[in-house]
C-alpha positions as CSV (number, residue, x, y, z in Angstrom):
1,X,-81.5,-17.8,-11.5
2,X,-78.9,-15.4,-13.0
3,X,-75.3,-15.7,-13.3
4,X,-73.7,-12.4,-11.6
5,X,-70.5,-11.4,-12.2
6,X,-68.8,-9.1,-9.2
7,X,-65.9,-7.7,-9.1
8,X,-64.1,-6.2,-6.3
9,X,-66.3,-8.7,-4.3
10,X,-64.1,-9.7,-1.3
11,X,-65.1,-6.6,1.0
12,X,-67.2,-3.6,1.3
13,X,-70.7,-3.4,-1.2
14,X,-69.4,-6.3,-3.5
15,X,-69.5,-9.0,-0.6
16,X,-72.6,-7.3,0.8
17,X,-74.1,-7.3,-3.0
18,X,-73.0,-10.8,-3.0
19,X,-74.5,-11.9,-0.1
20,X,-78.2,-10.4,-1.0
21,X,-78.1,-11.7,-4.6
22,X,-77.4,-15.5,-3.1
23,X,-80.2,-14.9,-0.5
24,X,-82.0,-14.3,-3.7
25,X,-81.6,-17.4,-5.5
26,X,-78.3,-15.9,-8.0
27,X,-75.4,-17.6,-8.4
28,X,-72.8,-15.1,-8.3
29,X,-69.4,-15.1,-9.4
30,X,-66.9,-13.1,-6.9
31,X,-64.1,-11.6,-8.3
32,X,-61.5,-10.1,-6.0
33,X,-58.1,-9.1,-5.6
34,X,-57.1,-10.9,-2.5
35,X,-56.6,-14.5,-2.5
36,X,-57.8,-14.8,1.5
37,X,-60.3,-12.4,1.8
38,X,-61.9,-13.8,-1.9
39,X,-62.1,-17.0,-1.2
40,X,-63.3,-16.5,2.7
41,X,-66.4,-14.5,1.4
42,X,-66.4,-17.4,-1.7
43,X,-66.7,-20.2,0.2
44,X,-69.1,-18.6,2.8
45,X,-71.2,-18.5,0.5
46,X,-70.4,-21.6,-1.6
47,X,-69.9,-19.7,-5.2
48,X,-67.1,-19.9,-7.6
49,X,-64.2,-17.1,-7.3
50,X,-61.9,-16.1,-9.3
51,X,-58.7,-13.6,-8.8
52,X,-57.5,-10.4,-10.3
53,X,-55.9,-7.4,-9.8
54,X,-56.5,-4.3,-12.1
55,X,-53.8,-2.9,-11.8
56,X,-52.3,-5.6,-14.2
57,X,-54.2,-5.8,-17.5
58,X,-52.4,-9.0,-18.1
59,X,-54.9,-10.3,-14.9
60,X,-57.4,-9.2,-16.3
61,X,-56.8,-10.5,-19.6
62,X,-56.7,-14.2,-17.7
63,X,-59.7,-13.1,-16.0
64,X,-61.8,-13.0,-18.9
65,X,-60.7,-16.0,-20.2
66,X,-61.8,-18.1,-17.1
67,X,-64.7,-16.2,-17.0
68,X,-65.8,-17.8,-20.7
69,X,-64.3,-20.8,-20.1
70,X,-66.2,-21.2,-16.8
71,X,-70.0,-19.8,-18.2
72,X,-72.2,-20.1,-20.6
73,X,-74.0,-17.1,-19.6
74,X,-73.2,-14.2,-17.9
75,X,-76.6,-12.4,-17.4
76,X,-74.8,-9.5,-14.9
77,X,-71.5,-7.7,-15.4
78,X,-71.0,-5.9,-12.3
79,X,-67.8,-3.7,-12.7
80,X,-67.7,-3.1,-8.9
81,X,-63.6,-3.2,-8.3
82,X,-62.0,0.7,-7.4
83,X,-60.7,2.7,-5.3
84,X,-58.8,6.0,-4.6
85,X,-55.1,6.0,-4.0
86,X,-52.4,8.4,-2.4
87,X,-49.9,10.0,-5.0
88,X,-49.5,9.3,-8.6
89,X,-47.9,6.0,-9.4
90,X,-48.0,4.0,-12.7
91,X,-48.6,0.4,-13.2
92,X,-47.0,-1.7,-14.9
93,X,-49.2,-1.3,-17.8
94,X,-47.6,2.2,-17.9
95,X,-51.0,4.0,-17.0
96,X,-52.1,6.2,-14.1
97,X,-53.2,3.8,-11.1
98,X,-56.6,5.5,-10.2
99,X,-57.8,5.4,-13.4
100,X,-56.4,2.0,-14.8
101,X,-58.4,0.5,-12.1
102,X,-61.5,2.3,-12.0
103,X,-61.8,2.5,-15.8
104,X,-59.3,1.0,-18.0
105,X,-59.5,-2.8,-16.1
106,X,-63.5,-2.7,-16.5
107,X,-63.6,-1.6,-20.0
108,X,-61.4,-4.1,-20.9
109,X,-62.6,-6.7,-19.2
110,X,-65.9,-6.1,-20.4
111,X,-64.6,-6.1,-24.0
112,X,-63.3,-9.4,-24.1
113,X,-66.8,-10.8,-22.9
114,X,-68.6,-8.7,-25.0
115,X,-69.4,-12.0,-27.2
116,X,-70.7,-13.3,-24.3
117,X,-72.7,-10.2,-22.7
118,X,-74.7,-10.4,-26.4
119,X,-75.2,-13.6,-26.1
120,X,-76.8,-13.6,-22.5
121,X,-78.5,-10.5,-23.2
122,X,-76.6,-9.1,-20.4
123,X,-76.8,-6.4,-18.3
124,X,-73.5,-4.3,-17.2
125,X,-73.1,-1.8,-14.1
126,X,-70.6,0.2,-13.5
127,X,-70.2,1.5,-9.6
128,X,-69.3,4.9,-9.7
129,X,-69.4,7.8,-7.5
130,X,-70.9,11.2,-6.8
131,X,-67.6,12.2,-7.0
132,X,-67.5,12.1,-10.2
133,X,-69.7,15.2,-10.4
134,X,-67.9,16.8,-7.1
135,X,-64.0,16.0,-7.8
136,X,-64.1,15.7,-11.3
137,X,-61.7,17.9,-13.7
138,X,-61.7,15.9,-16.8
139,X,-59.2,16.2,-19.1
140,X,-59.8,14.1,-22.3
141,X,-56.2,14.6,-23.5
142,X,-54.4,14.2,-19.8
143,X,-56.3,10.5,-18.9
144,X,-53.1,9.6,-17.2
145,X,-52.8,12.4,-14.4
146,X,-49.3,14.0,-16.0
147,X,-50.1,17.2,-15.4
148,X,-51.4,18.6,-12.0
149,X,-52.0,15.8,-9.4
150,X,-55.0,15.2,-7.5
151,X,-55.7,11.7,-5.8
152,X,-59.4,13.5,-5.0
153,X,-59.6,14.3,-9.0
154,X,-58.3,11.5,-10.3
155,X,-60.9,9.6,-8.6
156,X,-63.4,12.0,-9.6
157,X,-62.4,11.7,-13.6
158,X,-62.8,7.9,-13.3
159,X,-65.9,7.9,-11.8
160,X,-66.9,10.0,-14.6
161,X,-65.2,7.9,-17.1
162,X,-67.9,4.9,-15.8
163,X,-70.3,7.0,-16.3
164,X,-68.8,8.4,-20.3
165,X,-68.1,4.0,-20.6
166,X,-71.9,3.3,-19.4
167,X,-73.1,6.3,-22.0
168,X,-71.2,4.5,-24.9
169,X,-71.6,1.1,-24.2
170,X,-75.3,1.3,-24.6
171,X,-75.5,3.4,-27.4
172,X,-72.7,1.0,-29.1
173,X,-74.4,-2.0,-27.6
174,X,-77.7,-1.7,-26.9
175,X,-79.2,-2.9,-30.1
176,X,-77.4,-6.2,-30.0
177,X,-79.5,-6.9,-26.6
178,X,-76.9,-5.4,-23.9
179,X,-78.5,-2.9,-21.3
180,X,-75.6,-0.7,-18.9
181,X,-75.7,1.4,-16.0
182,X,-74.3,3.3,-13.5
183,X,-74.8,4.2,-9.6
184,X,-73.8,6.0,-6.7
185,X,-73.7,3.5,-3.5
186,X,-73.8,6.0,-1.2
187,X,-70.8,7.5,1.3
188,X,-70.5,3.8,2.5
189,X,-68.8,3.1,5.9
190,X,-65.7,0.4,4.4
191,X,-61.9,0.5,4.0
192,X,-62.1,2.9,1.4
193,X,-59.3,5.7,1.3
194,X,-57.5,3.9,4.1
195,X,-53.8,4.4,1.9
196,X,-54.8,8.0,1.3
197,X,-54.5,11.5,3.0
198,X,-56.6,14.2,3.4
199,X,-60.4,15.1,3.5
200,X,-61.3,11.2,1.8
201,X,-59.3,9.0,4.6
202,X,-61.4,11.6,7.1
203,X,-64.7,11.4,6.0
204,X,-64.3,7.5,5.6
205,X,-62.0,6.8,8.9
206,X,-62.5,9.7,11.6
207,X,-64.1,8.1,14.8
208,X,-67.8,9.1,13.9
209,X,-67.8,7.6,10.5
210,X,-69.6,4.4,11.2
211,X,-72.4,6.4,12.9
212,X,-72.5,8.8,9.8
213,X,-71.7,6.9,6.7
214,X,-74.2,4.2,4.8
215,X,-73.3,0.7,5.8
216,X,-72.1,-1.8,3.6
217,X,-75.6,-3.3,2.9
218,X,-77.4,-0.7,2.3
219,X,-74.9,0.0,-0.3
220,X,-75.0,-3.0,-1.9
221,X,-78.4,-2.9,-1.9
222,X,-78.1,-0.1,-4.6
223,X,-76.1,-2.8,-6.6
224,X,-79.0,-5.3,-6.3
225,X,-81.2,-2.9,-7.2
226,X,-79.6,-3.3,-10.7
227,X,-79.0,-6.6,-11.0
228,X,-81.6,-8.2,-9.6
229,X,-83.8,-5.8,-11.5
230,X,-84.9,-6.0,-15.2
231,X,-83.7,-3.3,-17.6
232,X,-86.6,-1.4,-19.1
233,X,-89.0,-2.2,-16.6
234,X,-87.1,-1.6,-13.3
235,X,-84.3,0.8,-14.3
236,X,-83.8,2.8,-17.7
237,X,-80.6,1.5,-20.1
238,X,-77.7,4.1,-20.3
239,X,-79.0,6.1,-17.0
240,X,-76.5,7.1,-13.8
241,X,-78.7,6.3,-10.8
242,X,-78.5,7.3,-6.8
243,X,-80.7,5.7,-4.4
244,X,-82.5,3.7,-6.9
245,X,-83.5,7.3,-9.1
246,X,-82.2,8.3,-12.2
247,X,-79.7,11.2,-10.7
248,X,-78.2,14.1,-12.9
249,X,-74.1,14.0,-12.6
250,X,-71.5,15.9,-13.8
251,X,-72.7,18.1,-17.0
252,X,-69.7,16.3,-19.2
253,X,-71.7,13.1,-18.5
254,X,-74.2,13.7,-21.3
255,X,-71.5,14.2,-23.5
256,X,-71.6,12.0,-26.8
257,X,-68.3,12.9,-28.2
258,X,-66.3,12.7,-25.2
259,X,-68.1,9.5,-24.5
260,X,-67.0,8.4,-28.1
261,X,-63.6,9.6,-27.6
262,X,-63.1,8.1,-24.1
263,X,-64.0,4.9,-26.2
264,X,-61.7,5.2,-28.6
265,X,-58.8,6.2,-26.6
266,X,-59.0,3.6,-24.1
267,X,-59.3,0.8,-26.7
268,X,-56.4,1.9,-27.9
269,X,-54.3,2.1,-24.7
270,X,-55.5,-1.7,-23.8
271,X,-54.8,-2.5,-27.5
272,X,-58.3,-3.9,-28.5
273,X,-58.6,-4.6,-31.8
């Protein structure tokens, strides 16, 4: 039995991730950002839940420290929490909301249990996007959106920043034990984009989606996949996966120095040490 993290596990492919993983003998930790629809899907189940919001690095900061309070191992950091938003707003960290959430909350968050992730020999997956390779404009010096404004982009840049983060993290990490990836759920028929406007909020919400789109557990079947699945037998450390193959995404993906830089700049903006 493993000890699964999940975030942004109230709805969508993180309950229905959650849900597999129990049938499968895990306990699994849901983290969501809704007190209601957290502890609902929690107590369904009858695993521990704890609360966060990413936009709110303090949160997330608390989170962590529950989290090692709480466990003596974490064998599976799944950094599932995201989502695309309508125009450009800050938090109250001061940072672009799309990306803050997508990125900055998972990289710090999995930071602060790094200790932890060594110690478990953990692995750690970040959900990103085929977006990332569609939408993306990455702009290593513009990480908070100042310039031209995209809610479509900006998604697209943070779900190539998972993919930079999942890059680093295993060449940084690797050796001490820690395995990452990242993965494409599919076009997955949730509440995604429901705040937003344009061609997202159609794809996910015009009358045909749930006929066209993946369902919710077949998408978080591609999160079991990983976590239920050992790391250099099943999947291959530092890969970006889609249906359960490792997928080529956007050509910056492969990038060593951005991935270094990305790093860099986003320990400094969450002020890690």
């Amino acid at each position: 039995m493993r000890t699964i993290v999940i975030t942004g596990a109230s709805d969508g492919i993180g309950a229905a991730a959650s849900r597999q993983l129990v049938a499968k003998g895990h306990r699994v930790v849901l983290v969501g950002r809704s007190p209601e629809k957290t502890r609902a899907v929690a107590d369904e189940l009858g695993m521990p839940h704890h609360l966060a919001d990413f936009a709110d690095l303090a949160q997330v900061r608390r989170l962590a420290d529950e989290l090692l309070t709480a466990y003596p191992r974490i064998d599976v950091l799944a950094n599932n929490a995201g989502g695309i938003f309508g125009p450009r707003k800050l938090t109250t960290d001061g940072f672009e909301q799309t990306f803050q959430v997508n990125h900055l909350g998972p990289f710090l968050l999995t930071n602060l249990l790094h200790e932890r992730l060594v110690e478990s020999e953990a692995s750690v997956i970040q959900t990103s996007s085929a977006a990332a390779r569609i939408f993306s404009r990455f702009d290593i010096a513009d990480l908070n959106g100042a310039g031209r404004y995209s809610g479509r982009v900006a998604y697209g840049n943070a779900k190539l920043a998972n993919v930079l983060f999942t890059r680093e993290l295993q060449r940084r990490w690797g050796g001490e034990g820690i395995s990452a990836a990242a993965f494409h759920p599919g076009v997955v028929a949730t509440g995604f984009a429901g705040n937003t406007t344009g061609p997202f909020r159609w794809m996910y919400h015009n009358p045909l989606a749930k006929w066209l789109l993946t369902t919710t557990d077949e998408g978080g079947k591609r999160l079991v996949f990983l976590a239920d699945g050992t790391p250099g037998t099943d999947w291959l450390p530092g890969a970006y996966y889609e249906n359960d193959r490792v997928t080529k995404t956007h050509k910056l993906g492969t990038d060593e120095r951005l991935a270094r830089e990305l790093w860099d700049r986003s320990a400094e903006m969450v002020a890690l040490a």
